[in-house]
N, C-alpha and C positions, 0 to 999 in steps of 0.2 A: 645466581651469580657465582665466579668463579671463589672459592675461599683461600686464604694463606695456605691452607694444610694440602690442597691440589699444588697450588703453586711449589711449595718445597717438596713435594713431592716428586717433582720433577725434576727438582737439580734446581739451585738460585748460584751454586759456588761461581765467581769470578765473575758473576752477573753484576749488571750497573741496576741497581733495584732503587726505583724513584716512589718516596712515601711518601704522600700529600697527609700529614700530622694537622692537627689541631695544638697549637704550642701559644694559641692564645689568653697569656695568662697575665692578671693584673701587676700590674709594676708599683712600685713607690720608687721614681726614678730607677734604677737598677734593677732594687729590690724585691724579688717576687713572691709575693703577698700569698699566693695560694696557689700551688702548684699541682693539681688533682689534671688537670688536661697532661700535663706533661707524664707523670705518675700510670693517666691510663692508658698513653699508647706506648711507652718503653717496651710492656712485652712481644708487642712485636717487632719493634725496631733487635729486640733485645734476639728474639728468635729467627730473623732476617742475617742477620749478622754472624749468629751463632751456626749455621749454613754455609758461610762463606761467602756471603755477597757482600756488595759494595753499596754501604748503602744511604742513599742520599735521602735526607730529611727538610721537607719544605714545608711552610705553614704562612699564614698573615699575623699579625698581631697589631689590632688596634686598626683605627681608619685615618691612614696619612692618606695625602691625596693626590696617591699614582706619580711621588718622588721620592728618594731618600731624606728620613727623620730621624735625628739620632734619638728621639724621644721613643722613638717604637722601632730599634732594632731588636734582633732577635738573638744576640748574643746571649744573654745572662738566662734565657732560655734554652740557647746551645752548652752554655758551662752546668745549666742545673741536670741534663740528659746525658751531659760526662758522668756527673757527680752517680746518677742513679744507675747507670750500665757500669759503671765502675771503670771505664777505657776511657782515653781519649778522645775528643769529640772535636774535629776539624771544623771551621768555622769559615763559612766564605765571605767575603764585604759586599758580596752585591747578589744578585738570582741566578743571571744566565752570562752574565761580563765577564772579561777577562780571570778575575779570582773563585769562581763560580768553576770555570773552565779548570783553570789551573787544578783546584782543590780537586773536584773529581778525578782529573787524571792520574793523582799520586794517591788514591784509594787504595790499598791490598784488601785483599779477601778477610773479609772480617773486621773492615773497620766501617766507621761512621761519619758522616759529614752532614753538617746544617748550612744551608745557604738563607743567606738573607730576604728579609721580608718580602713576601711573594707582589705586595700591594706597593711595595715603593716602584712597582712597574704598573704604570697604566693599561696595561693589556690583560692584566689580572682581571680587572672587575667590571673594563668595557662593555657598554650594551650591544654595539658593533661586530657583529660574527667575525668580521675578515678582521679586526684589530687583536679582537679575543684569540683568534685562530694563529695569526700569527706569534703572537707569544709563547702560545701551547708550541707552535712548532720548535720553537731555542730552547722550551724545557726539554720537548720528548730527545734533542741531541744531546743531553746529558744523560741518558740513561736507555736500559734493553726494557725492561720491565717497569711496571706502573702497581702500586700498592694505596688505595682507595682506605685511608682512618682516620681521617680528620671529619667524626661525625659531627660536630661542632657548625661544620661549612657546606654540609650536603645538601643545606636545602639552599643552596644560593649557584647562580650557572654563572660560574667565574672559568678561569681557563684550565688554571689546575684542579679543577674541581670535576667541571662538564666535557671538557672541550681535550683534554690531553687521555684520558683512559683510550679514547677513537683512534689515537696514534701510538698505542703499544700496547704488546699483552696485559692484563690487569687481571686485578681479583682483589678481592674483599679482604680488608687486614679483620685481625679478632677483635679490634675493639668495635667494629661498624658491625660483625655479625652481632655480637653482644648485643648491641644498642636495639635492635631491628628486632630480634629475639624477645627480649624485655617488651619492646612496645606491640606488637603480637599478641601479649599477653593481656593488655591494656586493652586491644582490639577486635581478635577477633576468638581469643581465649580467653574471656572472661571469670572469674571466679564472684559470684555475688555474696552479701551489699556490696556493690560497686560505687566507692567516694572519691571523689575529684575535688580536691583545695584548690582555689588559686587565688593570688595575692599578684604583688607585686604593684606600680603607679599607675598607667594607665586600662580600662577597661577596653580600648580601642585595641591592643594588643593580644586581648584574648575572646572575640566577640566569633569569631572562625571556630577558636576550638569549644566555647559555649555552647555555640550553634551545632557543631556537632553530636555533643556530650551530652544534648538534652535529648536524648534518643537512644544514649547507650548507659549511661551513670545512671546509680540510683537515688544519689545523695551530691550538691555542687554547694559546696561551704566557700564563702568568698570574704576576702580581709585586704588587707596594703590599701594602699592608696585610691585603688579601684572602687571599694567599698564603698565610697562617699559617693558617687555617680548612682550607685544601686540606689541608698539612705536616699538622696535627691529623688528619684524615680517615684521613690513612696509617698513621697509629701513632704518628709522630714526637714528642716534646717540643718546646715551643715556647718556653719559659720564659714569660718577662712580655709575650712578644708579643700586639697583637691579636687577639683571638679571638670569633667569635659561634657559641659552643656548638652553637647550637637550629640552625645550619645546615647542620652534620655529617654529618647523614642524606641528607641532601640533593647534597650537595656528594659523598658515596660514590655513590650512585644516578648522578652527571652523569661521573665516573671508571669506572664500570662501562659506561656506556652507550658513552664512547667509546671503548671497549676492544673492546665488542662492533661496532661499528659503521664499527672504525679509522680515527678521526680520533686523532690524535697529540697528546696534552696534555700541553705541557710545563712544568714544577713548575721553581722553584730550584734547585738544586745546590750552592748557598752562600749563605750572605746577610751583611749586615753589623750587626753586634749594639753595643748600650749600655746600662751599666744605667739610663737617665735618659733622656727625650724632650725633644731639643736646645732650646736657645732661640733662636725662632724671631725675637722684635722684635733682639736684638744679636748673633745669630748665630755666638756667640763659638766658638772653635775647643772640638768634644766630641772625647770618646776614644771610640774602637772599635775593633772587631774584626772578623776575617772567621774566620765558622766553617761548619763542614757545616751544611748542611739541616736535618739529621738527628740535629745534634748541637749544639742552641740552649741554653746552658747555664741551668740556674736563674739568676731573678734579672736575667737581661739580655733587652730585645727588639730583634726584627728589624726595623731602618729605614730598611732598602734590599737590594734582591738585588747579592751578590758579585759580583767580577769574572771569574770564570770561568762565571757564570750569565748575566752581559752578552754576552761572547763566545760562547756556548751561545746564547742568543735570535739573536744577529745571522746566526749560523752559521743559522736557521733562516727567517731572513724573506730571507737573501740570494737563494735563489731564485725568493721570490714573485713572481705576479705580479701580487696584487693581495691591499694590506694594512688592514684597519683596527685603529686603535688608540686605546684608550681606559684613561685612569689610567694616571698616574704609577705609574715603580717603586718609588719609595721617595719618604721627605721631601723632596721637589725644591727646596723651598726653603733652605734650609739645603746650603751647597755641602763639607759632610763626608757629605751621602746622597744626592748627586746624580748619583753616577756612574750607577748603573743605568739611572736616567731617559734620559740623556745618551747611555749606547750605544744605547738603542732606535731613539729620535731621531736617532742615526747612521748605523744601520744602515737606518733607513728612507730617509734621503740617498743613500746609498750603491746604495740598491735602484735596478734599473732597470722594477719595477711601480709601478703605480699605488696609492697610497699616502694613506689620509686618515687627518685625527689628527682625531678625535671630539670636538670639543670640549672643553667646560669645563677643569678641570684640563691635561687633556694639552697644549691649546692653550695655556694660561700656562705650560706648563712651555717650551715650545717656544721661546719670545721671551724667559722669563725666562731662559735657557741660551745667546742670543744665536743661534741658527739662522735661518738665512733664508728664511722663509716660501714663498719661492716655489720653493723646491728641494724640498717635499712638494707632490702631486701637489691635496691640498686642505685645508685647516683650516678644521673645522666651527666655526660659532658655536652648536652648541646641542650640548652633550652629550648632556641626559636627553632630548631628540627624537631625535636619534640613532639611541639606543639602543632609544624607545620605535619606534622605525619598523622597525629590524632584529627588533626582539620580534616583528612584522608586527602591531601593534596599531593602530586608526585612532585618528590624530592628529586632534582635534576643530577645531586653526585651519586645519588642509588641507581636511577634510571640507565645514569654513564656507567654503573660497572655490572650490568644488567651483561649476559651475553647476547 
């Protein structure tokens, strides 16, 4: 694929340079809670701009449903992209409307514009070619050029994702080589012991990339919520923990397979139990417990692996030499089930492998916990790509900026 450094090399000045961004970032109303999406693609917006181009920035935030939602505009995501390019940042009220229109046309060479939430138009995310298609076509008349870094959204065939790179020049911004780069290394540049965490609430959501990773990892250490479906699998009682039945068969089949094929999957050994699911808006101090694995009582669930399952994990990525990790160990937010989280996150400081934390969740948990970003080796902006890339399934916004 075409990269940014071809692209300016060419000449971008006076160009309409259309950047499909990742700007999906958690709000408290307004207020944006963790701002690392918008943080990793500035450099290019930042380096687009600095060229002389004109340059239009689009993104989704959240799932309204193919209308306008003031609950998920993309303003205070367009004021926070001022704040860190340091210029002014034009802000349109709708995608491809009239102020969309307008806003582009009164661009100079070097400046910036945000148009509004890409998803408050149904033609964003329609399964429908010819609906999809026509969308992509009102985008591609606001711009000459197509810039592909919202790795965030590549594994999803939306219009500005899949369907608009086909209708103008494109090429790969540096936050999507980045990302592709990193996971390469994951894939087909291995460095061994190879350890894979994953966490997070359902195991349904990570049964693709299991399946894959029991053929490639050497070590899959598993916590969050998912955990309890494994515990269930063995025989264990779980009590009121989370549980997804129907995936039990399954989840035996992926324990057998690594038994047979000796990669080393490591389960809890304790976890930390409550009869009640903390409150997460005032965070008020909950009561718990630390009990066996194996010995989750009626009536209470697990909302964070133990600390002797902390030290158990660390004890096992300190060799690695090359880790990823994805999901939270427990409720990370709430700082009475954060320890688990917390040693992962340690342990992977501590490592002296190469180290990526997968996005989504893991990434907020990272910054919410106060660590220092740059003491992991990378943190993903796109979890479910990720993850959809280590399953080795084609991601459809890679495929579209593919020449």
């Amino acid at each position: 694929m075409k990269t940014i450094d071809e692209l300016l090399a060419e000449g971008v000045a006076g160009k309409r340079v259309f950047v499909r961004a990742d700007l999906n970032v958690p709000l408290d109303g307004t207020t944006i809670t963790d701002d690392g999406r918008i943080r990793a693609v500035q450099p290019t917006i930042a380096r687009l701009a600095e060229a002389g181009a004109r340059v239009i920035v689009a993104s989704h935030l959240g799932r309204p449903k193919g209308a306008p939602d003031p609950a998920f505009s993309l303003a205070p995501a367009a004021a926070r992209l001022g704040e860190l390019l340091g210029a002014e940042v034009a802000f349109a009220t709708d995608t491809v409307g009239d102020s969309a229109r307008a806003v582009v046309s009164e661009l100079a060479d070097g400046q910036v514009a945000v148009v509004e939430n890409l998803r408050f138009n149904a033609g964003e995310t329609s399964k429908d070619d010819a609906e999809r298609g026509a969308f992509a076509d009102q985008l591609a008349e606001l711009a000459d050029l197509y810039v592909g870094d919202g790795f965030g959204a590549v594994h999803r065939k939306h219009a500005s994702v899949f369907d608009l790179p086909a209708r103008l020049p494109h090429a790969a911004g540096g936050l999507i080589a980045t990302e592709v780069g990193v996971l390469r290394k994951l894939t087909d540049d291995v460095r061994r012991p190879y350890a894979v965490v994953l966490g997070g609430a359902k195991v349904s959501d990570k049964l693709g990339v299991i399946d894959h990773l029991l053929g490639k990892a050497d070590r899959i250490l598993i916590g969050g919520g998912m955990a309890y479906t494994f515990l269930k699998a063995k025989g264990y009682e779980i009590g009121t923990s989370l549980l997804q039945e129907d995936q039990i068969p399954a989840v035996q089949e992926y324990l057998k397979r690594a038994e047979e094929t000796g990669v080393e999957f490591v389960l809890p050994v304790d976890v930390s139990v409550a009869e009640e699911f903390p409150d997460l808006k005032t965070k008020a101090p909950a009561e718990s417990a630390v009990v066996a694995a194996d010995a989750i009582p009626a009536g209470r669930m697990g909302l964070d692996i133990g600390p002797e399952t902390g030290r158990l994990y660390a004890s096992k990525l300190a060799d690695a030499r090359t880790v990823f990790w994805n999901g939270p160990m427990g409720v990370f937010e709430h700082p009475d089930y954060a320890e688990g989280t917390r040693a992962v996150a340690q342990a992977l400081v501590d490592s002296t492998g190469f180290s990526v934390v997968g996005g989504g969740d893991s990434a907020a948990a990272v910054r919410t916990l106060g660590f220092d970003e740059k003491a992991f080796g990378h943190i993903s902006t796109g979890g479910g790509a990720s993850l959809e890339y280590l399953e080795g399934k084609t991601l459809p916004g890679l495929a579209a900026l593919e020449d």
